[in-house]
C-alpha beads as a LAMMPS data file, in Angstrom:
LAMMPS data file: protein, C-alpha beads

325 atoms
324 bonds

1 atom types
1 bond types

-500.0 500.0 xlo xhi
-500.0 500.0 ylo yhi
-500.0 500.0 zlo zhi

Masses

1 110.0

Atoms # bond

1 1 1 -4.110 -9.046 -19.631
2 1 1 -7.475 -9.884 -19.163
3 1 1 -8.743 -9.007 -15.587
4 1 1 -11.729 -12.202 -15.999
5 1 1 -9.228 -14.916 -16.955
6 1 1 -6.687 -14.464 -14.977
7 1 1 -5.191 -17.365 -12.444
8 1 1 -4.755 -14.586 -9.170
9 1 1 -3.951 -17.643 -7.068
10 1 1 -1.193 -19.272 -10.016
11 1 1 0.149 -15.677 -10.269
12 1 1 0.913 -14.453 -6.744
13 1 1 2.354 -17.792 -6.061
14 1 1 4.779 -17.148 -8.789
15 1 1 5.463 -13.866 -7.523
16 1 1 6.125 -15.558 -3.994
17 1 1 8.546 -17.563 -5.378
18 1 1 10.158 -14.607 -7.086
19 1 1 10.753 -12.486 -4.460
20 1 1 10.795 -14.679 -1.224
21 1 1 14.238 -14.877 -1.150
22 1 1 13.998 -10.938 -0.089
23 1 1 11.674 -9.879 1.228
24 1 1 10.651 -10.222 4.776
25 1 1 8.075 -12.627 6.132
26 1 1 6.243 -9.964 7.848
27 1 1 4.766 -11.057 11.583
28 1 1 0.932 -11.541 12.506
29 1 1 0.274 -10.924 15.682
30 1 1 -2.848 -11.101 17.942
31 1 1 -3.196 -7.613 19.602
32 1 1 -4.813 -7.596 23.534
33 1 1 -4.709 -3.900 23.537
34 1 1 -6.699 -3.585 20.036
35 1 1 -8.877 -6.350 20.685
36 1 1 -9.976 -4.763 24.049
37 1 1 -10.468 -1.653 23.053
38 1 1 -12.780 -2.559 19.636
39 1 1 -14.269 -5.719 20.855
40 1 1 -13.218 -7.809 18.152
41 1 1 -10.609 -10.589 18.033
42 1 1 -7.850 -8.068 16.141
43 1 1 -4.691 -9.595 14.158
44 1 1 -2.315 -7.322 12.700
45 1 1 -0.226 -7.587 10.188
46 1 1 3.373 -5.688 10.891
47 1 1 4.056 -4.793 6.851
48 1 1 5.917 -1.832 8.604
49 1 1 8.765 -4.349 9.495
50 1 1 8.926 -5.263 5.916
51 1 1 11.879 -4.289 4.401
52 1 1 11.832 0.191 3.218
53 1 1 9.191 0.109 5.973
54 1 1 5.946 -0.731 3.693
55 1 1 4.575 -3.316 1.894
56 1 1 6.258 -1.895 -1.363
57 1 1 9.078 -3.922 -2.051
58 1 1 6.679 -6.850 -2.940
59 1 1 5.209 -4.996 -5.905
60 1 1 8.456 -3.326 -6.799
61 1 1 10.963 -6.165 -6.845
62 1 1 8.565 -8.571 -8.655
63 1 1 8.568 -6.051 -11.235
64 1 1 12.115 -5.698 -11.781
65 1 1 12.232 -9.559 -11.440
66 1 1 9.846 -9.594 -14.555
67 1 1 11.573 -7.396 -17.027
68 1 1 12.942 -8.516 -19.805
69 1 1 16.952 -8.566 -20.235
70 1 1 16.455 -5.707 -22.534
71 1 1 13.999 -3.741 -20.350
72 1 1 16.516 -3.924 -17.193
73 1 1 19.605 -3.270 -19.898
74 1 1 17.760 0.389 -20.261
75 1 1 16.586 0.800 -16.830
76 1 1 13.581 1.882 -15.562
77 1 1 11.484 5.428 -14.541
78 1 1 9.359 5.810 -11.862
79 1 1 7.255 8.123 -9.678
80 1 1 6.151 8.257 -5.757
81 1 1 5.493 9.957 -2.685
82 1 1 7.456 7.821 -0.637
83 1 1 7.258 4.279 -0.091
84 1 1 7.689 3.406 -3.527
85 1 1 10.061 5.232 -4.006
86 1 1 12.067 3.768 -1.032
87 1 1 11.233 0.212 -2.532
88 1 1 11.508 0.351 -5.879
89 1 1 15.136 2.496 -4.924
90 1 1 16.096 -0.965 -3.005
91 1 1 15.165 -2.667 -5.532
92 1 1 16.762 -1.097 -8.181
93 1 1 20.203 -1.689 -6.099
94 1 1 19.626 -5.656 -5.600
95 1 1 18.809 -6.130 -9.215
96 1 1 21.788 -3.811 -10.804
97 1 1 19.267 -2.019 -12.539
98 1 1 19.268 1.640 -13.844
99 1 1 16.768 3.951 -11.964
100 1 1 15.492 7.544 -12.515
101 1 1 13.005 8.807 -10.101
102 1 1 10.784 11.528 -10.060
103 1 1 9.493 12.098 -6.192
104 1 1 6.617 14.848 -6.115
105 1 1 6.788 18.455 -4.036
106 1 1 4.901 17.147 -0.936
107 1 1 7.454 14.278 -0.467
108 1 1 7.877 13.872 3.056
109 1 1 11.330 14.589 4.095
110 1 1 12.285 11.658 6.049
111 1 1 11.589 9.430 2.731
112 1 1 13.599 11.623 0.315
113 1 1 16.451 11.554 2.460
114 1 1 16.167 7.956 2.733
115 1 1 16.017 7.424 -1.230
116 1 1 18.404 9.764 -1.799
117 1 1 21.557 8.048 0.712
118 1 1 20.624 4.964 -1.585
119 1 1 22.527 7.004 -4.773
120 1 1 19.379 7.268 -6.781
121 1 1 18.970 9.281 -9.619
122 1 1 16.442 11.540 -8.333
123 1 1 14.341 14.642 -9.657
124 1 1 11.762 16.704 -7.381
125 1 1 9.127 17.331 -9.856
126 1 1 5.365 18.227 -10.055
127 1 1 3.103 19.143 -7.126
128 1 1 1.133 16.283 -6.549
129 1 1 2.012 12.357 -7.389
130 1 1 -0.055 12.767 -9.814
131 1 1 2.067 15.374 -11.590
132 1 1 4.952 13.665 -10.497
133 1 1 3.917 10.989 -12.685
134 1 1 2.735 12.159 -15.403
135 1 1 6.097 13.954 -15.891
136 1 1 8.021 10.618 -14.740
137 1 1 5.557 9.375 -18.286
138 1 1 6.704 11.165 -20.229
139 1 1 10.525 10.890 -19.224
140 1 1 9.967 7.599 -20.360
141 1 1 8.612 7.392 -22.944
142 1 1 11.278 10.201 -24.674
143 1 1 14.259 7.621 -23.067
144 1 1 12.586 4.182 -24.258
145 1 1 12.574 3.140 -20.785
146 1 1 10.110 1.033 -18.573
147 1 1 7.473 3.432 -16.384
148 1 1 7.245 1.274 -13.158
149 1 1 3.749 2.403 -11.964
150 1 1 3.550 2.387 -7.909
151 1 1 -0.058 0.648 -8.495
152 1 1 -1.306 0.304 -11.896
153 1 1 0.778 -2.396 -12.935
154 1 1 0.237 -6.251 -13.039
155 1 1 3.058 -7.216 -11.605
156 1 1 2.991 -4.461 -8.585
157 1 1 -0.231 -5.940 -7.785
158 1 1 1.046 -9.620 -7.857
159 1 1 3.903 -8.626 -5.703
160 1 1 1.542 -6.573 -2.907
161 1 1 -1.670 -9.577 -3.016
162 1 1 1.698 -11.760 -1.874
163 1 1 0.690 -10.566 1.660
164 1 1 -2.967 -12.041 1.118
165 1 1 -0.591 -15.351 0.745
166 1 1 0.992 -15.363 3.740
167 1 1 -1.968 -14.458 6.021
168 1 1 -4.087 -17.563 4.435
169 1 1 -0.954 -19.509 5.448
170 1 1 -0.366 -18.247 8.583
171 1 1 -4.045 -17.556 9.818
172 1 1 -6.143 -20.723 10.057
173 1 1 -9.385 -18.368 9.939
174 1 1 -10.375 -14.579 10.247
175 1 1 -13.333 -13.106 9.079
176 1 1 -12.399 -9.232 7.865
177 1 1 -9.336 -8.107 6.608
178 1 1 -8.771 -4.107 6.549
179 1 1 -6.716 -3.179 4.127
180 1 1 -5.399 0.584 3.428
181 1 1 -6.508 2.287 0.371
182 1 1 -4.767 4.583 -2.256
183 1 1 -4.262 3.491 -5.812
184 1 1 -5.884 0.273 -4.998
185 1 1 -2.515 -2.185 -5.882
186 1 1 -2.062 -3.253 -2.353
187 1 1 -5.753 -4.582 -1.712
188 1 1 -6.668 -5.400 -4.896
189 1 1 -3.716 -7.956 -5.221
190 1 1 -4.838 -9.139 -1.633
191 1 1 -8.616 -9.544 -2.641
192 1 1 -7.956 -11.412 -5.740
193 1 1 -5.802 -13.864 -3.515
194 1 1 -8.288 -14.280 -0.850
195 1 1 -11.255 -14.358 -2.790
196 1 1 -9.701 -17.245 -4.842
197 1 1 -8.226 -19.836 -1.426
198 1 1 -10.586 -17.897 1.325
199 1 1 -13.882 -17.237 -0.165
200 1 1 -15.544 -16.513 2.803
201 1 1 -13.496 -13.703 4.621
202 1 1 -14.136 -10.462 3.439
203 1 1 -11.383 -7.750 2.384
204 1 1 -12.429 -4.051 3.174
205 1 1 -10.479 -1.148 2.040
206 1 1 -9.612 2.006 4.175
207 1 1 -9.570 5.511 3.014
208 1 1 -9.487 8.802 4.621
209 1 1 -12.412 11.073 4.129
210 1 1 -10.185 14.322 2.691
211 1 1 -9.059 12.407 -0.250
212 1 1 -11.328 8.512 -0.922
213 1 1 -11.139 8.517 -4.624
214 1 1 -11.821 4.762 -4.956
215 1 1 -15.206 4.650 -2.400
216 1 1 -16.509 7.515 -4.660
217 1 1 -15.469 5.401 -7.965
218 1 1 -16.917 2.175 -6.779
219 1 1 -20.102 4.281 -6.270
220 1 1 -20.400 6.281 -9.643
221 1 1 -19.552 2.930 -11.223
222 1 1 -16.343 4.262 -12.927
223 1 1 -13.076 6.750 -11.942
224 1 1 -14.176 10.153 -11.183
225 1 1 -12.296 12.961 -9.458
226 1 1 -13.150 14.153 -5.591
227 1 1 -12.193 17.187 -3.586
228 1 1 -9.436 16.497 -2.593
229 1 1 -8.258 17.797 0.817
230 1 1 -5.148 16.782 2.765
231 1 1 -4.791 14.091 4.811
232 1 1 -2.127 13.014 7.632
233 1 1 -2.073 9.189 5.595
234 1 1 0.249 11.223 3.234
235 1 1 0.992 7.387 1.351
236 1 1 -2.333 6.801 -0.294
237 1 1 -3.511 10.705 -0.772
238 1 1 -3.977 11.095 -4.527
239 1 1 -6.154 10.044 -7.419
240 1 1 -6.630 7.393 -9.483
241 1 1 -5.003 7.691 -13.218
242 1 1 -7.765 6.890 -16.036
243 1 1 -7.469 2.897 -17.139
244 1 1 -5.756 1.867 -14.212
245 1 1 -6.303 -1.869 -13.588
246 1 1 -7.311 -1.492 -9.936
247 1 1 -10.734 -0.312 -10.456
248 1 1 -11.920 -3.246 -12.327
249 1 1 -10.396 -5.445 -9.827
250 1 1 -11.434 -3.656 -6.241
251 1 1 -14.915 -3.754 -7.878
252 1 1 -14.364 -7.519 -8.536
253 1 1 -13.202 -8.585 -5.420
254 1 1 -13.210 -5.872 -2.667
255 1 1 -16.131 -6.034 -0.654
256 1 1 -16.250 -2.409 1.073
257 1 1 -15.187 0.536 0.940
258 1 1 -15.020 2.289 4.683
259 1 1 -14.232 6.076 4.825
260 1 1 -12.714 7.253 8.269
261 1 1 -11.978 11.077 9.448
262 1 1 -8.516 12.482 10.130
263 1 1 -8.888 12.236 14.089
264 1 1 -9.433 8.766 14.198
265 1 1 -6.389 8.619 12.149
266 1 1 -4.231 10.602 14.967
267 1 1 -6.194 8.711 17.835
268 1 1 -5.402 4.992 15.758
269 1 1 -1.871 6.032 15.799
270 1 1 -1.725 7.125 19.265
271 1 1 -3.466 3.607 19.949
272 1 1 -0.984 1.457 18.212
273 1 1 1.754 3.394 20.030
274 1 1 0.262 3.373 23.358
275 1 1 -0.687 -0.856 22.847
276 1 1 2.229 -1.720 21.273
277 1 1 4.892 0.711 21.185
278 1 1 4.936 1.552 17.241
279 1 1 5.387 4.189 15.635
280 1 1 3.348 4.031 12.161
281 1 1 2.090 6.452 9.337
282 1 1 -1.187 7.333 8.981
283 1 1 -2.097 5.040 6.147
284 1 1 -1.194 1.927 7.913
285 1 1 -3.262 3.338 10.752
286 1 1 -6.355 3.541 8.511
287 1 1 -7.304 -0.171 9.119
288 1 1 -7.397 0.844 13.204
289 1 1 -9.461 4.401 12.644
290 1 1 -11.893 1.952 11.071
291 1 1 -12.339 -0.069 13.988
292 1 1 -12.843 3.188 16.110
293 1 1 -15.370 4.387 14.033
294 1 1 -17.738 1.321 14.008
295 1 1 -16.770 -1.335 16.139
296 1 1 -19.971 -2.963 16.453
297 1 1 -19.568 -4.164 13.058
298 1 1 -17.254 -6.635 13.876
299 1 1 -17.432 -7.113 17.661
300 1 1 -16.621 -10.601 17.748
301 1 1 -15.341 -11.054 14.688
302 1 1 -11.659 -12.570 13.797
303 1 1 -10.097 -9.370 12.424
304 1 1 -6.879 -8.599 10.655
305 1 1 -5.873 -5.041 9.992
306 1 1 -3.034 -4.397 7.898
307 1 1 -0.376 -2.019 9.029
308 1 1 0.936 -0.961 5.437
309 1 1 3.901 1.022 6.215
310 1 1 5.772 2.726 8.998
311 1 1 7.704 5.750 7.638
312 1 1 7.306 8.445 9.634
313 1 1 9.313 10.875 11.509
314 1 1 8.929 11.360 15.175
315 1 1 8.733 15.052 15.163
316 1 1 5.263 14.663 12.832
317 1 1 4.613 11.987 14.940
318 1 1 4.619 13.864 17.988
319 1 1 2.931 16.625 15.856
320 1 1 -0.109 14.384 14.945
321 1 1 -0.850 12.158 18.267
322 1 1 0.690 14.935 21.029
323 1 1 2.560 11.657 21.965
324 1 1 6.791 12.077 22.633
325 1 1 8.422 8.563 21.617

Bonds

1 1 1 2
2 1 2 3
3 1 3 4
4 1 4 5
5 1 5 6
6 1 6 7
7 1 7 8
8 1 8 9
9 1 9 10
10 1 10 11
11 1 11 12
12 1 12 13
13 1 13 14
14 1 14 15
15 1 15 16
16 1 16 17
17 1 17 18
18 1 18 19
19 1 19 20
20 1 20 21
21 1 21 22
22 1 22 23
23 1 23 24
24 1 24 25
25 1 25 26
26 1 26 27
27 1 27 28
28 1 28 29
29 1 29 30
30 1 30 31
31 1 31 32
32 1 32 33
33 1 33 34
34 1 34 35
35 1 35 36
36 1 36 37
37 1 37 38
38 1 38 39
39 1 39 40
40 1 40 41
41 1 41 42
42 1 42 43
43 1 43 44
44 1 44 45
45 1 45 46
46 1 46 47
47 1 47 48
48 1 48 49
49 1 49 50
50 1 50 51
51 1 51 52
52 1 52 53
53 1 53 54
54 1 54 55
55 1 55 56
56 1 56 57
57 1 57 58
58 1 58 59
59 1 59 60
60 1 60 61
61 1 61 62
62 1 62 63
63 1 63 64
64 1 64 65
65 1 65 66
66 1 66 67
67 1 67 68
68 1 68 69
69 1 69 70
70 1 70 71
71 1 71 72
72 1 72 73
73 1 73 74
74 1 74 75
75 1 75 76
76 1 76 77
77 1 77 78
78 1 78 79
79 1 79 80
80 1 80 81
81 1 81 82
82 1 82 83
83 1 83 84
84 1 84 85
85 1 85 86
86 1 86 87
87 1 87 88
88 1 88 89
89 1 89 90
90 1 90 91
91 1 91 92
92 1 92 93
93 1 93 94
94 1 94 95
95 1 95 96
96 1 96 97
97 1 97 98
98 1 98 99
99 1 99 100
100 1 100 101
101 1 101 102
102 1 102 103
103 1 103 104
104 1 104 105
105 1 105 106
106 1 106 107
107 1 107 108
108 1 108 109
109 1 109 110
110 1 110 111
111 1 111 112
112 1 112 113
113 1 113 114
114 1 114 115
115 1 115 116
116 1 116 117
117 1 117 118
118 1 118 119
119 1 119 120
120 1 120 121
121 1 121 122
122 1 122 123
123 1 123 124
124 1 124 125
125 1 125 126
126 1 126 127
127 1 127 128
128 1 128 129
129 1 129 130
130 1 130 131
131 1 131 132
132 1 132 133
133 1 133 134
134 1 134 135
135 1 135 136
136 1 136 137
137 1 137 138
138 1 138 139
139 1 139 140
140 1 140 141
141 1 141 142
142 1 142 143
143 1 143 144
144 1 144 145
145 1 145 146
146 1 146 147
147 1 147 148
148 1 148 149
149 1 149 150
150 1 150 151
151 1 151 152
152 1 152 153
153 1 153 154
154 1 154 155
155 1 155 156
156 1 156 157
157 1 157 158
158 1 158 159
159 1 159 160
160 1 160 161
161 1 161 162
162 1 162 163
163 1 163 164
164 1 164 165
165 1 165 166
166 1 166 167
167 1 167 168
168 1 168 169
169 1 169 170
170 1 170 171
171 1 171 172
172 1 172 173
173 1 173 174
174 1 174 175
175 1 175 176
176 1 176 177
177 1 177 178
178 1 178 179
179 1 179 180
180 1 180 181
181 1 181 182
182 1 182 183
183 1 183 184
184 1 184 185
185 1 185 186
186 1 186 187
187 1 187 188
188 1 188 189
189 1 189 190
190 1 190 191
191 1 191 192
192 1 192 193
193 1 193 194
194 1 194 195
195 1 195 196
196 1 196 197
197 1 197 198
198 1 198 199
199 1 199 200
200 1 200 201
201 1 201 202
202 1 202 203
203 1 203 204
204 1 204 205
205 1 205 206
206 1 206 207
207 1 207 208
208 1 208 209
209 1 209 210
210 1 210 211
211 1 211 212
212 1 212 213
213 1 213 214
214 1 214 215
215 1 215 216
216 1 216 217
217 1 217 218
218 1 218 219
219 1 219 220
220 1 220 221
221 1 221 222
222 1 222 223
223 1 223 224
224 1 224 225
225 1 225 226
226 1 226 227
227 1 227 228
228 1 228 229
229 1 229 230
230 1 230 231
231 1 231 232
232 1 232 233
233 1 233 234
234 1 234 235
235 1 235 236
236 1 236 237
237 1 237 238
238 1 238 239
239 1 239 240
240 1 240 241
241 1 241 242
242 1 242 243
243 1 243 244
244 1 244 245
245 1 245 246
246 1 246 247
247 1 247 248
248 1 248 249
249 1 249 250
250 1 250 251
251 1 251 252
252 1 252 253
253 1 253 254
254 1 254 255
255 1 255 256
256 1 256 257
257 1 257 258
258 1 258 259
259 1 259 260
260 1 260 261
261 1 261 262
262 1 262 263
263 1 263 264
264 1 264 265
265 1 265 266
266 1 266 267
267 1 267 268
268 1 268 269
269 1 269 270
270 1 270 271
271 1 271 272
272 1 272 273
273 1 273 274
274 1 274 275
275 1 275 276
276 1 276 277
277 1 277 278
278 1 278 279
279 1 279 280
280 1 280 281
281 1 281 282
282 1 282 283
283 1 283 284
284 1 284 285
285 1 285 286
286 1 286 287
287 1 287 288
288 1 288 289
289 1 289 290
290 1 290 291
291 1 291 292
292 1 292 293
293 1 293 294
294 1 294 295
295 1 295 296
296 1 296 297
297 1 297 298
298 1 298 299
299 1 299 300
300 1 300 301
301 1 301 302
302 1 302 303
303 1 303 304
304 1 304 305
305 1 305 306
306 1 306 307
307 1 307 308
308 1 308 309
309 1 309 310
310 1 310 311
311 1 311 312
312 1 312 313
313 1 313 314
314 1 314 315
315 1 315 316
316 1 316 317
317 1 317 318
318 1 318 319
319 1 319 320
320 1 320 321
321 1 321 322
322 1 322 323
323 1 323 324
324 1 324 325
């Protein structure tokens, strides 16, 4: 597929229509506490309460939804840290489809246990995701099955820029939208959206500062590796494999890149939990650490911040924000 000629709008409506039926309409909500505190008029969007607790299952089940009748007769092979595995797990279940999955050392534990009371097939493999996947690669190709990528895949994006959807629908205007940033699938499918029915709002990506492969891309001007460091937004720590389609398409359509450091992560958390009594992960807490760390930017602004997922335990919650839910 070309990146240039495709209809984003045509094809994440299609997706919509694909997967409505279950998924969750996630809420947007105007939040007092956050708009106090940053000075800007702050939505958020509550992906957390989507179903697996992240924004996942829209990539994942619009994938399965796409495969051929062969393709889901073999059954599929993926790879994740987490969340996709979670979705792409639940997915697997609803669509009677065949799953092998190949979950990386760092895993946190409250996800594998999760994946694994669903009855997946599941292999701890390879100390990073990216190991993870590259094993999960080759599993797949030696079986003849499908490798459902958890961001370099046309239809994952389609399924994630479904959120982009339902904010232009349920947001008469904003200005920003923040938008967590690992592989790139979740805001790139929600940039190609926006940029094609909202020209004029602007979607800016999130990444911490121990591990922002795609900031450092989009400045060289092509994928190139960082020093990596870890980073308490577990869900979008790792790089970006060579090819992948969400490059091309955050350089397209993303309009910033904003880099924030681990203790704004902990105090965002800690804010959200304090404000609204949530407990979320440090990735979907990136969109809130960047509103710490320059809120002048967009004091008066209409912002939304996306909370992309919500799967974390409470002991490393307590761990990371000295907070006791």
């Amino acid at each position: 597929m070309n990146e240039k000629t495709v209809d984003y709008a045509a094809k994440i409506k299609g997706a919509y229509q694909r997967i409505k039926a279950d998924i969750r309409r996630t809420p947007v909500e105007y939040s007092e506490p956050l708009s106090r505190e940053t000075g800007a008029k702050v939505y958020v969007k509550w992906e957390c309460d989507q179903t697996t607790g992240s924004f996942k299952l829209r990539g994942a089940l619009n994938k399965l939804r796409s495969l051929s009748p062969e393709d889901r007769a073999k059954g599929v092979v993926s790879a994740s840290t987490g969340n996709h595995g979670l979705a792409i797990s639940h997915a697997s279940r609803l669509e009677g489809i065949g799953l092998k999955l190949f979950l990386p050392e760092t895993v946190a534990a409250i996800k594998k246990k999760r994946i694994e009371d669903l009855g997946i097939d599941v292999e701890v493999r390879g100390a990073s995701c990216d190991k993870a996947e590259a094993i999960a690669r080759e599993f797949a190709v030696r079986t003849g099955r499908v490798f459902v990528s958890p961001y370099n895949d046309w239809d994952i994006v389609f399924g994630a820029g479904t959120i982009g959807l339902e904010l232009a629908a349920d947001l008469a205007r904003f200005d920003d939208v923040l938008v967590p940033v690992g592989g790139g699938g979740l805001i790139a499918g929600i940039a190609a959206y926006l940029k094609a029915v909202r020209p004029g709002a602007r979607t800016i990506g999130v990444e911490p500062e121990t591990s922002a492969f795609m900031a450092a891309s989009l400045a060289a001007g092509r994928l190139v590796e960082v020093d990596e460091r870890p980073t308490i937004a577990d869900a979008v720590a790792g790089g970006i494999e060579p090819g992948s389609i969400t490059f091309p398409l955050c350089r397209d359509f993303v309009d910033a890149i904003e880099i924030v450091p681990e203790a704004l992560i902990a105090r965002a958390m800690a804010l959200v939990f304090e404000g609204h009594g949530r407990m979320i992960e440090g990735a979907g807490a990136l969109p809130f650490a960047a509103l710490l760390e320059s809120p002048d930017h967009r004091a008066g602004r209409t912002v939304v911040a996306v909370v992309s997922g919500g799967n974390i335990a409470v002991e490393r919650f307590r761990e990371i924000t000295g907070l006791r839910p």
